[in-house]
VOBA-1610 file (N, C-alpha, C; in pm, whole numbers, padded with zeros to 5 digits, always signed):
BEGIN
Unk+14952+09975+08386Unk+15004+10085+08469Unk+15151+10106+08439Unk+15194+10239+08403Unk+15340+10248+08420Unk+15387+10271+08512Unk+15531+10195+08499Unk+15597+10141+08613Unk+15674+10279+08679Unk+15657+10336+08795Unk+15722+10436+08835Unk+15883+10405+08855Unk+15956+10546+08872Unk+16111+10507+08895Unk+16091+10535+09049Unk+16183+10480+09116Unk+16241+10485+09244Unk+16334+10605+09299Unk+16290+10695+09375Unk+16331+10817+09412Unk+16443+10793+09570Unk+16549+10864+09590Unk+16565+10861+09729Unk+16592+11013+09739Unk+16542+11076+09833Unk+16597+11185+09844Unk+16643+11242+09978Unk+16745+11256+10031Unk+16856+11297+10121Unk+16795+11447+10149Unk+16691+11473+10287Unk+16643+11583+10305Unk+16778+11662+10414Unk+16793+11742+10447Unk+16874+11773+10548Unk+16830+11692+10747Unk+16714+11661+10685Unk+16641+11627+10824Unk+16569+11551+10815Unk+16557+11418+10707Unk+16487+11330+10670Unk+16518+11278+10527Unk+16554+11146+10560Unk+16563+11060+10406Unk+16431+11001+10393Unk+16395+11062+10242Unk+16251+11011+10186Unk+16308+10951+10090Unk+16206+10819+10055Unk+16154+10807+09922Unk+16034+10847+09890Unk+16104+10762+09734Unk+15911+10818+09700Unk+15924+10749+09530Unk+15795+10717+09483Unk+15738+10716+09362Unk+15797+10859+09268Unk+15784+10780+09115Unk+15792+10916+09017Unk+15792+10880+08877Unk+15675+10965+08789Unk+15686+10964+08703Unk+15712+11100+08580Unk+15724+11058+08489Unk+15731+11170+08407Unk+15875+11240+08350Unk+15891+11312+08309Unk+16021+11412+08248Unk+16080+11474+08421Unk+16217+11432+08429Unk+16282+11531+08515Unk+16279+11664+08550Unk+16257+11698+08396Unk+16271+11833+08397Unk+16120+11920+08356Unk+16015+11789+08393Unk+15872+11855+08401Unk+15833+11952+08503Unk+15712+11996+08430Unk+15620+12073+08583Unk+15610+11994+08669Unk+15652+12049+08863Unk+15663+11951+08986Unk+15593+11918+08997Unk+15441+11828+09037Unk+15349+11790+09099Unk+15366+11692+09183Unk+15370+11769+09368Unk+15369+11663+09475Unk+15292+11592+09487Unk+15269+11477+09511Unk+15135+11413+09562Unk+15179+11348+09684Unk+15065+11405+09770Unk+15086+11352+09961Unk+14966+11216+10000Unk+15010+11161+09993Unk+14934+11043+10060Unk+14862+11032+10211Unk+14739+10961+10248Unk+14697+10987+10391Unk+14721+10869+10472Unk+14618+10843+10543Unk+14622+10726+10623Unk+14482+10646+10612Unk+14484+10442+10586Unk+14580+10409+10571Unk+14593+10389+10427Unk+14728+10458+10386Unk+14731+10438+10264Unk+14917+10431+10241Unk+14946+10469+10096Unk+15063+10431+10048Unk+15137+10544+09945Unk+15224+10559+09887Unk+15232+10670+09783Unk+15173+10608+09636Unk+15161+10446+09668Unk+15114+10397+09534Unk+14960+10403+09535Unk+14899+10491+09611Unk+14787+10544+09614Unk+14793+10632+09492Unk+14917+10709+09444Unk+14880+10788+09304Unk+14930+10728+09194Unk+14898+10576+09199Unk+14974+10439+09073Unk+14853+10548+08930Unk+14770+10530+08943Unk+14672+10609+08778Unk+14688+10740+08781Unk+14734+10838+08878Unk+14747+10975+08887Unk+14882+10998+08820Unk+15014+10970+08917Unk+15120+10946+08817Unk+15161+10924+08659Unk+15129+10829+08625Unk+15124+10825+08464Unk+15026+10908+08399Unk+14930+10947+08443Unk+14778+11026+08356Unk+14886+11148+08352Unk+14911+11254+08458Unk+15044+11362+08451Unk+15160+11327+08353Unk+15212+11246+08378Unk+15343+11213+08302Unk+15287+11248+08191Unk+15211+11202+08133Unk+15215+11197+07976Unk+15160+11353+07958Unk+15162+11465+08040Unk+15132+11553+08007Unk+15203+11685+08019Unk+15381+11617+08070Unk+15472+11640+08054Unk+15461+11707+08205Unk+15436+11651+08319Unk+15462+11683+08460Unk+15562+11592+08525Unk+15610+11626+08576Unk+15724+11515+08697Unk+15638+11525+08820Unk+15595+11398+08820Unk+15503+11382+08950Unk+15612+11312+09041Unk+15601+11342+09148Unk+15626+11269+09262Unk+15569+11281+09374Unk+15594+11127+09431Unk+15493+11060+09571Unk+15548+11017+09650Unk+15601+11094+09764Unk+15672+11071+09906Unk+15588+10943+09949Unk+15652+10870+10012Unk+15614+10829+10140Unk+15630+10904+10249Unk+15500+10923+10285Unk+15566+11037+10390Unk+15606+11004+10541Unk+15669+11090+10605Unk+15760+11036+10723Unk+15728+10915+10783Unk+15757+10826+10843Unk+15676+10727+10874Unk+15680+10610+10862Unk+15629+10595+10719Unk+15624+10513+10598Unk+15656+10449+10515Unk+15718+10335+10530Unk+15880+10265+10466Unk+15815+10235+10297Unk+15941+10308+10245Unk+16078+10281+10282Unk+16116+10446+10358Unk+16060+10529+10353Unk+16097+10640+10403Unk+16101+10635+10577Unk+16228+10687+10623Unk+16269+10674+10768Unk+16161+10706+10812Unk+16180+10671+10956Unk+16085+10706+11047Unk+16127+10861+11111Unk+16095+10918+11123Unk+16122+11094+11172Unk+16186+11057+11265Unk+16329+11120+11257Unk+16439+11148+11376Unk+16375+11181+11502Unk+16278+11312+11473Unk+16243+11370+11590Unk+16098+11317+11629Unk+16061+11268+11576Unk+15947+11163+11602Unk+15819+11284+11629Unk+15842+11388+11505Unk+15704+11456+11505Unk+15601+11443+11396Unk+15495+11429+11408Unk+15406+11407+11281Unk+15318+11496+11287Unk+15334+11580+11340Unk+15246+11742+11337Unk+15221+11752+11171Unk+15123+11798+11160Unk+15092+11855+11034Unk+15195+11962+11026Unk+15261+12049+11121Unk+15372+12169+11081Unk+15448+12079+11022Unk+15538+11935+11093Unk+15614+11911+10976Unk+15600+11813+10867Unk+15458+11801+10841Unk+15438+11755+10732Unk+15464+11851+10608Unk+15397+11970+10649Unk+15427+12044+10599Unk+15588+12117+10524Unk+15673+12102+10676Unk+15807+12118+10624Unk+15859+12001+10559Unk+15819+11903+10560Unk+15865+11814+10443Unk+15820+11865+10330Unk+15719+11912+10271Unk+15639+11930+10130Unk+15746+12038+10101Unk+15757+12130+10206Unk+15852+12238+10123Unk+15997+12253+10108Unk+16049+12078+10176Unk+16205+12116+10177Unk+16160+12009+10039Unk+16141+11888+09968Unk+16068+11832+09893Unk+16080+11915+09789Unk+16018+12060+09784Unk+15968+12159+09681Unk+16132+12191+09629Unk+16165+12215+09756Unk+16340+12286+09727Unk+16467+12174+09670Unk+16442+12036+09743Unk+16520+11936+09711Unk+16495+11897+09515Unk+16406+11882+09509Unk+16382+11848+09366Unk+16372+11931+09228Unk+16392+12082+09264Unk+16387+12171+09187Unk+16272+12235+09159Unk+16180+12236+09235Unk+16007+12309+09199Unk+16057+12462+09216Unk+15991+12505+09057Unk+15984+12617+09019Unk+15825+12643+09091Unk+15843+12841+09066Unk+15695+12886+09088Unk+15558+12858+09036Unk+15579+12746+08929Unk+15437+12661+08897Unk+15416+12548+08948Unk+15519+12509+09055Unk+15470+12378+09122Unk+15341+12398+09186Unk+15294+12256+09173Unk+15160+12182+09230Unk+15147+12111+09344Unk+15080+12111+09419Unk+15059+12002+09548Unk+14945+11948+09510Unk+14912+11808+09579Unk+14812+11750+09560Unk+14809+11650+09671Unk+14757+11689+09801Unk+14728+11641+09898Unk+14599+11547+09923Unk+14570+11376+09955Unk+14462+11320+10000Unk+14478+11330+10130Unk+14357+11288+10188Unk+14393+11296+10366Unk+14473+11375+10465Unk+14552+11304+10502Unk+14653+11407+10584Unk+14753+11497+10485Unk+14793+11414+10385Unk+14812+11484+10230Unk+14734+11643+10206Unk+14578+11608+10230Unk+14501+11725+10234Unk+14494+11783+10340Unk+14519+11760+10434Unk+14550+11854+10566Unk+14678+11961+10530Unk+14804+11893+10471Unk+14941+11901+10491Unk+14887+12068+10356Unk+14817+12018+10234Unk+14782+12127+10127Unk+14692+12221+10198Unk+14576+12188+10306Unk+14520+12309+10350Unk+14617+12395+10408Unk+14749+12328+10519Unk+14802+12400+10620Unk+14933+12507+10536Unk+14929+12445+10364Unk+15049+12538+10253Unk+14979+12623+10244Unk+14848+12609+10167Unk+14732+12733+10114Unk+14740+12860+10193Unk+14749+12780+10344Unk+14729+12900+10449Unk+14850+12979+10445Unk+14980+12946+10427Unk+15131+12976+10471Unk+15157+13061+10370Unk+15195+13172+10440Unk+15207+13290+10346Unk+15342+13277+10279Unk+15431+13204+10282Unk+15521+13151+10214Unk+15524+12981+10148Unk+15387+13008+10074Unk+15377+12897+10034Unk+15412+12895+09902Unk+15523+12773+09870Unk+15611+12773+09744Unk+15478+12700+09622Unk+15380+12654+09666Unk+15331+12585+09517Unk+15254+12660+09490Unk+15203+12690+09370Unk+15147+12779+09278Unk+14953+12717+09255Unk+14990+12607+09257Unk+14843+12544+09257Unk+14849+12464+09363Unk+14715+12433+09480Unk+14736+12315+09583Unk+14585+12245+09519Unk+14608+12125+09570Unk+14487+12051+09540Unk+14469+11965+09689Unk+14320+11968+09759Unk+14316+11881+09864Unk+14198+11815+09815Unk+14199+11675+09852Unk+14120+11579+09856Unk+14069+11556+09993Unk+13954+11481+10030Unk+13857+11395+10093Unk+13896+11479+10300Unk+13913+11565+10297Unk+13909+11696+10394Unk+13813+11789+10439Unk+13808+11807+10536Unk+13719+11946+10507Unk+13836+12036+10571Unk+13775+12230+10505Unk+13884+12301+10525Unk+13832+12327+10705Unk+13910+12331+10800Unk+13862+12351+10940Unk+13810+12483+11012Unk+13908+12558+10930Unk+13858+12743+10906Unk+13750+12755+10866Unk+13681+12701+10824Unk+13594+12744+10825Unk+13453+12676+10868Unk+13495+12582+10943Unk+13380+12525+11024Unk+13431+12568+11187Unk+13482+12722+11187Unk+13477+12746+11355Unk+13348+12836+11398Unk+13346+12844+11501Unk+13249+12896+11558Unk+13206+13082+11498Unk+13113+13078+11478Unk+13123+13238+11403Unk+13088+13200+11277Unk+13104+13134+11239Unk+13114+13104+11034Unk+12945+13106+11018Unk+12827+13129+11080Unk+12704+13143+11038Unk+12650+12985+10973Unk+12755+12896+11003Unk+12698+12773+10979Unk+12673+12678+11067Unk+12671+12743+11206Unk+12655+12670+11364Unk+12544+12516+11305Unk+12409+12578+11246Unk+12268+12458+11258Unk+12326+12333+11193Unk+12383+12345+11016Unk+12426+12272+10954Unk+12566+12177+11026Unk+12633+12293+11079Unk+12746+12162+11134Unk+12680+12087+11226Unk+12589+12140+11354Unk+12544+12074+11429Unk+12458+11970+11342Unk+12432+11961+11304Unk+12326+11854+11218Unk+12418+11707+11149Unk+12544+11775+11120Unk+12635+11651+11046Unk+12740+11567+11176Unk+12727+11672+11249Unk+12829+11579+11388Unk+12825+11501+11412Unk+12679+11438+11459Unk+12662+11283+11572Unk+12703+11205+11452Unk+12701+11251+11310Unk+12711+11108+11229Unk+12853+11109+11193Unk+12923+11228+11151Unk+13088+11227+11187Unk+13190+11175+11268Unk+13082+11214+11396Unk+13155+11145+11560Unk+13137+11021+11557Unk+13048+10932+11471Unk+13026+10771+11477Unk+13144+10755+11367Unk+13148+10814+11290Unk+13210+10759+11133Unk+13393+10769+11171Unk+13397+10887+11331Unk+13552+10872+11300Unk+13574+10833+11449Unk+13497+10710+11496Unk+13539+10596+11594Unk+13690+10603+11595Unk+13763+10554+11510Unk+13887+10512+11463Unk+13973+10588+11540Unk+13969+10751+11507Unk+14059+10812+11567Unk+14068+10825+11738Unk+13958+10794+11805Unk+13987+10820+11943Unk+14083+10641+11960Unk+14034+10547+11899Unk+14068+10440+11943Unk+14219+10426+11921Unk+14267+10482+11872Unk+14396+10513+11787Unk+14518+10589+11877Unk+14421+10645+11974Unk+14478+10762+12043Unk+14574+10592+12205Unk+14519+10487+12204Unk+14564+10408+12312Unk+14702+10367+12227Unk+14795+10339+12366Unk+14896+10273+12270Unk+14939+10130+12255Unk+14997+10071+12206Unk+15013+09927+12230Unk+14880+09869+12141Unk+14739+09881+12199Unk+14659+09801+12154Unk+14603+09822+12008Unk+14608+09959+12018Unk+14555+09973+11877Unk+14688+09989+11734Unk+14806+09933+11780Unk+14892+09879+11693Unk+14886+09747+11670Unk+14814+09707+11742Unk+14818+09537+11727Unk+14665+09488+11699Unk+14601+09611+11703Unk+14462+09551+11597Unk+14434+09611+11469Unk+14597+09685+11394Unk+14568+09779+11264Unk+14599+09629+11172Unk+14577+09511+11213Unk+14557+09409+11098Unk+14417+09401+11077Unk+14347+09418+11157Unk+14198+09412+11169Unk+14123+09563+11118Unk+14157+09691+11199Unk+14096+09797+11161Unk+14127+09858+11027Unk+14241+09810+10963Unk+14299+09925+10873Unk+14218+09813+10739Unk+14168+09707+10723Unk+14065+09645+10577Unk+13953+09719+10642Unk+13882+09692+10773Unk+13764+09802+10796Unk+13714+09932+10758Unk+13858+09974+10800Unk+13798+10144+10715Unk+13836+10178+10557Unk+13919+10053+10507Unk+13930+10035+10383Unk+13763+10047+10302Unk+13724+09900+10367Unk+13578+09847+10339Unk+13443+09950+10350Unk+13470+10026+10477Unk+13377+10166+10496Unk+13369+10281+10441Unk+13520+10250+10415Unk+13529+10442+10339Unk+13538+10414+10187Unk+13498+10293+10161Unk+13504+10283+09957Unk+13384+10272+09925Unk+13333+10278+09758Unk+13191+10257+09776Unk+13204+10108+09747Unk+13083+10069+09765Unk+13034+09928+09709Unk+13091+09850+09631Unk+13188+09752+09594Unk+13238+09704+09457Unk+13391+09753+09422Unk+13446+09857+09538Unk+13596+09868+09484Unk+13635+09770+09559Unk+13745+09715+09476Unk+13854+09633+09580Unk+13951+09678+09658Unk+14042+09666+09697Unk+14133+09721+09788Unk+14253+09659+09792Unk+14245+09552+09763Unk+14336+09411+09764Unk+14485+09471+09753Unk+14487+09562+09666Unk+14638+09583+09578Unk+14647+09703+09682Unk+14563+09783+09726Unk+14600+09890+09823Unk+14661+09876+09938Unk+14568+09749+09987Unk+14627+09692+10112Unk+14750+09592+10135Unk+14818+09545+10027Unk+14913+09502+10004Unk+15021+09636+10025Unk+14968+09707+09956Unk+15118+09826+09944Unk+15110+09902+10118Unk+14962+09932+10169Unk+14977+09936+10329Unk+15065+09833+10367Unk+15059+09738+10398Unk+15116+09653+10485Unk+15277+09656+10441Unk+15306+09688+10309Unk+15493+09726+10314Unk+15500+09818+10326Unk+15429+09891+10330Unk+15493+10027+10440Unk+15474+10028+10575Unk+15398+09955+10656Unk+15391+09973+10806Unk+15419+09809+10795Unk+15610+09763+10799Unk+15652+09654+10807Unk+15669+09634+10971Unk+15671+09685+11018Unk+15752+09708+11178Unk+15633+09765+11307Unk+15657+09719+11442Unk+15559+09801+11529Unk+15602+09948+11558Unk+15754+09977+11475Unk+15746+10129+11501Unk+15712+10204+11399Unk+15691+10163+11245Unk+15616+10219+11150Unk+15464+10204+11198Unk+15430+10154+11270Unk+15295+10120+11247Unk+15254+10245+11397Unk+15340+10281+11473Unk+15359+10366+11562Unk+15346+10542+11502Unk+15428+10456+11405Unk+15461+10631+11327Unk+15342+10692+11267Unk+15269+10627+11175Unk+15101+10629+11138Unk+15026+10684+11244Unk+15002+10592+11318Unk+14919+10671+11469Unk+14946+10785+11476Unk+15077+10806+11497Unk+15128+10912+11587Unk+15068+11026+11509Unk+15019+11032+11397Unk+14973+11140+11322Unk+14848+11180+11360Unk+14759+11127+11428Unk+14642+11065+11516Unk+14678+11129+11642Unk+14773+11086+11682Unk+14810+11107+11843Unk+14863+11249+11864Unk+14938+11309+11731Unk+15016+11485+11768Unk+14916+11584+11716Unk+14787+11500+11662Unk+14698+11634+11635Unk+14599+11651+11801Unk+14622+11515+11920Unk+14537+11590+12010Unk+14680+11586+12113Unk+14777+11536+12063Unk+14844+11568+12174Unk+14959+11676+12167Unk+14991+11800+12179Unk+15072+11926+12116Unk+15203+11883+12182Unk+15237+11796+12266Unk+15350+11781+12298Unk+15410+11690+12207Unk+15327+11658+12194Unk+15404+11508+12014Unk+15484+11632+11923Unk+15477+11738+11952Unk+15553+11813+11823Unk+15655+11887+11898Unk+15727+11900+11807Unk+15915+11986+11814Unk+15848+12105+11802Unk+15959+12206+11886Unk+15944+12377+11862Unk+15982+12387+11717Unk+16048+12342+11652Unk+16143+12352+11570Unk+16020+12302+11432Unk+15905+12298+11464Unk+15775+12298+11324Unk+15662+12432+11362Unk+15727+12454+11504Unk+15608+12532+11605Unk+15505+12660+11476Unk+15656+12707+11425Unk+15585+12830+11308Unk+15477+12774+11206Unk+15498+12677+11168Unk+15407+12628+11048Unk+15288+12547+11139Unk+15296+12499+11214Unk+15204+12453+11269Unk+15064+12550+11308Unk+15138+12689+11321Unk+15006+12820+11319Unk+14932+12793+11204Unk+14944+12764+11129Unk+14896+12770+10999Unk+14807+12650+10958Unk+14833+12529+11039Unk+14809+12385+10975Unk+14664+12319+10963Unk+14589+12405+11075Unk+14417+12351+11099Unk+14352+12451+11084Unk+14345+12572+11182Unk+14264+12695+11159Unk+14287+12823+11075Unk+14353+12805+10996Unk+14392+12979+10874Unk+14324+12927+10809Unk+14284+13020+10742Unk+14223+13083+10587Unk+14311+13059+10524Unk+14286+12999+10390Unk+14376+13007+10302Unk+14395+13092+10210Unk+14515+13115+10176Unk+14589+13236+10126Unk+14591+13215+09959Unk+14616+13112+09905Unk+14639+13053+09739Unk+14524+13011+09720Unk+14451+13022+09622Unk+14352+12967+09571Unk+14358+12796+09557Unk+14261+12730+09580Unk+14260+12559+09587Unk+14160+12489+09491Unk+14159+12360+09438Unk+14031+12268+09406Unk+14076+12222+09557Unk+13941+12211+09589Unk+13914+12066+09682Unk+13804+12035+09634Unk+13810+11847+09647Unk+13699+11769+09623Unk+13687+11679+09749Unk+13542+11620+09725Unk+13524+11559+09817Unk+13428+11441+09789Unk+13454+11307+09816Unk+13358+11224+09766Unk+13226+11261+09810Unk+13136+11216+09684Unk+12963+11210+09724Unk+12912+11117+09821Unk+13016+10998+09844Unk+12960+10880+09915Unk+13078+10844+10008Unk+13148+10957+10042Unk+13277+10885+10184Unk+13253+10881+10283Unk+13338+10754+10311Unk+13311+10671+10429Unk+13354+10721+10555Unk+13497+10824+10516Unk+13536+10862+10659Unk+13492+11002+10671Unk+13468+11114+10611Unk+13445+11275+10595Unk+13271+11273+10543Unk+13196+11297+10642Unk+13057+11324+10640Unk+13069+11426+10478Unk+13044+11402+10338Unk+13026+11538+10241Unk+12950+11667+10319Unk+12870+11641+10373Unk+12817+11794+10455Unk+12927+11913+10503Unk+12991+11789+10600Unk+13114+11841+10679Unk+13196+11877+10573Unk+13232+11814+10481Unk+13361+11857+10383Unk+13284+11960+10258Unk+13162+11992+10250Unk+13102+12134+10179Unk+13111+12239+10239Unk+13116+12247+10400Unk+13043+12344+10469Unk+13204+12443+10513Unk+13247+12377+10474Unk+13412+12498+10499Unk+13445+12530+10443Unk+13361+12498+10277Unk+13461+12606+10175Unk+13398+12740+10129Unk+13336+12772+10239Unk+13299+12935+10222Unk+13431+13017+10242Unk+13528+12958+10300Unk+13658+13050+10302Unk+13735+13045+10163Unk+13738+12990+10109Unk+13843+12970+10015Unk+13834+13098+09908Unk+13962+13094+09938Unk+13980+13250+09873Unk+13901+13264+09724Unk+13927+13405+09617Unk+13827+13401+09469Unk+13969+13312+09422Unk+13910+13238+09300Unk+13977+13169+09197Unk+13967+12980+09264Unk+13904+13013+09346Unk+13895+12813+09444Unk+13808+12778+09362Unk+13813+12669+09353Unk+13711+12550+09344Unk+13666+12440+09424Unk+13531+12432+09403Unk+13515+12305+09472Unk+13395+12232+09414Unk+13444+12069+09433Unk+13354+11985+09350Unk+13292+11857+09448Unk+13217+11853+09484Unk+13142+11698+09512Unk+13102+11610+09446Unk+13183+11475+09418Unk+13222+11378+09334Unk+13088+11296+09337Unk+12993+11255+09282Unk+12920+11165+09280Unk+12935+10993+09297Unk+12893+10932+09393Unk+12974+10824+09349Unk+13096+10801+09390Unk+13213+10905+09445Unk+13330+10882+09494Unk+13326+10875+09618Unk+13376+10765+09694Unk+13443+10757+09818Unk+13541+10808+09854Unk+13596+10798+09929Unk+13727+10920+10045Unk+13812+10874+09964Unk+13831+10795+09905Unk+13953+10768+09781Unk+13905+10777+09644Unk+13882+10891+09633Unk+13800+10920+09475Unk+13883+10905+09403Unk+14042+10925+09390Unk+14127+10930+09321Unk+14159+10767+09288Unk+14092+10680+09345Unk+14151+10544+09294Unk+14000+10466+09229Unk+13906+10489+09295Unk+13715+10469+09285Unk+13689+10575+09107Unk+13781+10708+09132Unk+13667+10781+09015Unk+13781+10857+08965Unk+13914+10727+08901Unk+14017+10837+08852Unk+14004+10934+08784Unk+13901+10895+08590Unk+13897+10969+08510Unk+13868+11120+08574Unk+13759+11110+08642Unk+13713+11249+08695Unk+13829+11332+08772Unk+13848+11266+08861Unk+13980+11346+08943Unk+14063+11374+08852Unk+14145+11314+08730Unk+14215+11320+08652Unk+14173+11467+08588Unk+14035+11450+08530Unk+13986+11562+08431Unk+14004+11736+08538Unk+13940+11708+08648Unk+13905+11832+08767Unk+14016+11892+08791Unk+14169+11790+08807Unk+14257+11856+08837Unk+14339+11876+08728Unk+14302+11866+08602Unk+14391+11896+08473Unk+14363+12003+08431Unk+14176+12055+08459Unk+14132+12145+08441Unk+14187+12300+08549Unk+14213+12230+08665Unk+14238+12369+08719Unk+14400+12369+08713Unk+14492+12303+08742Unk+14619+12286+08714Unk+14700+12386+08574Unk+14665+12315+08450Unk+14651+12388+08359Unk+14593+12482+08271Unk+14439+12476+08347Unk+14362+12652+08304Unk+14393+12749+08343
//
């Protein structure tokens, strides 16, 4: 694996780091990390780009040490979002920059797609479904009803997540669980879960994670001051054309649920169901992710 360089970047409203490989003066490609995970979640994504003359970089995103914990202590997808695009502006992304969102990563790329001032030129979301289009009206009422009860078992996690105190002091226990559930058969995790645990060093990093959990049911967890982008972050249509993929076999996103919303996606989208990939296809089924997003990136 090549060894990434060490980024700090001085936001006006947040000091990030982050991972990076490639030419300085390459094509941008963000990559957003989810939960629980790390930015060295894109350790084979990173170098596969580099050598193809992209400057990848991988926030830790707010939260997530070494990157501060949010001043204002919001983890709204709005300002996840305004991180990706002060990020876009801090580092020099021209009008061919790329996003490439997993998880909340892929939340943070559905809620750009939607934003009619969205600076990247290509978004990519992983292991998501788009939410627009699993609302009521979409003519797919039978099928969603059919994938729920097994969704609502599979994402236990998040209501439990929602208490405070206790479920920071059992993410030594839950966070190898949904490691173990949401991979297929035979990946390890070992090196993943090492790089989790230095980033949630502290009970207020490990606070900050939740809280991403906690400001999607609780609207007071968020600042006025993300309020605009936050219109945008769960229910729009998206506006830029996208790949999203979605593992064939993930542990946390029912594939039903993550097929059945991309009837919105604008002409020029793609979408692929990974055979074989778990909610971390990008570490389970690099070559492929590698190939899917080289193909739409640069076609």
């Amino acid at each position: 694996m090549t060894a990434p360089e060490r980024l700090v970047v001085d936001l006006p409203h947040l000091r990030v780091e982050a991972l990076a490989w490639g030419p300085a003066e390459g094509r941008l490609m963000l990559c957003l990390h989810g939960y629980p995970d790390s930015a060295w979640t894109w350790r084979h994504l990173g170098p596969h780009f580099a050598d193809k003359a992209f400057r990848v970089v991988a926030p830790f995103t707010r939260g997530y040490a070494p990157t501060q914990v949010a001043p204002d202590a919001d983890y709204g997808i709005g300002a996840l979002m305004y991180d990706a695009m002060a990020l876009h502006t801090a580092l020099g992304g021209d009008a061919d920059a790329v996003v490439v969102g997993h998880d909340w990563g892929g939340l943070t790329a559905n809620g750009l797609a939607a934003h009619p001032d969205n600076p990247f030129e290509k978004v990519v979301s992983m292991g998501v479904p788009l939410v627009a289009g699993l609302k009521a009206g979409s003519g797919r009422g039978r099928a969603l009803l059919r994938a729920l009860p097994r969704q609502m078992r599979m994402s236990w996690y998040i209501l439990f997540q929602q208490l405070p105190v206790v479920s920071e002091r059992a993410l030594d226990r839950v966070i190898p669980k949904l490691w173990r559930d949401w991979c297929p058969p035979g990946y390890d995790p070992t090196a993943d879960l090492r790089h989790v645990w230095e980033s949630l060093p502290t009970h207020r990093h490990r606070t900050a994670a939740l809280s991403y959990y906690r400001a999607a049911f609780r609207p007071l967890r968020r600042t006025r001051s993300h309020s605009d982008l936050d219109r945008y972050a769960i229910g729009q249509i998206p506006r830029t054309p996208m790949l999203v993929m979605h593992g064939g076999v993930d542990g946390a996103i029912d594939p039903r649920l993550g097929a059945l919303g991309t009837h919105v996606l604008p002409q020029g989208s793609r979408h692929h169901m990974i055979d074989g990939a778990g909610h971390f296809m990008h570490l389970d089924k690099p070559a492929e992710v590698h190939r899917l997003i080289g193909d739409y990136v640069v076609g």
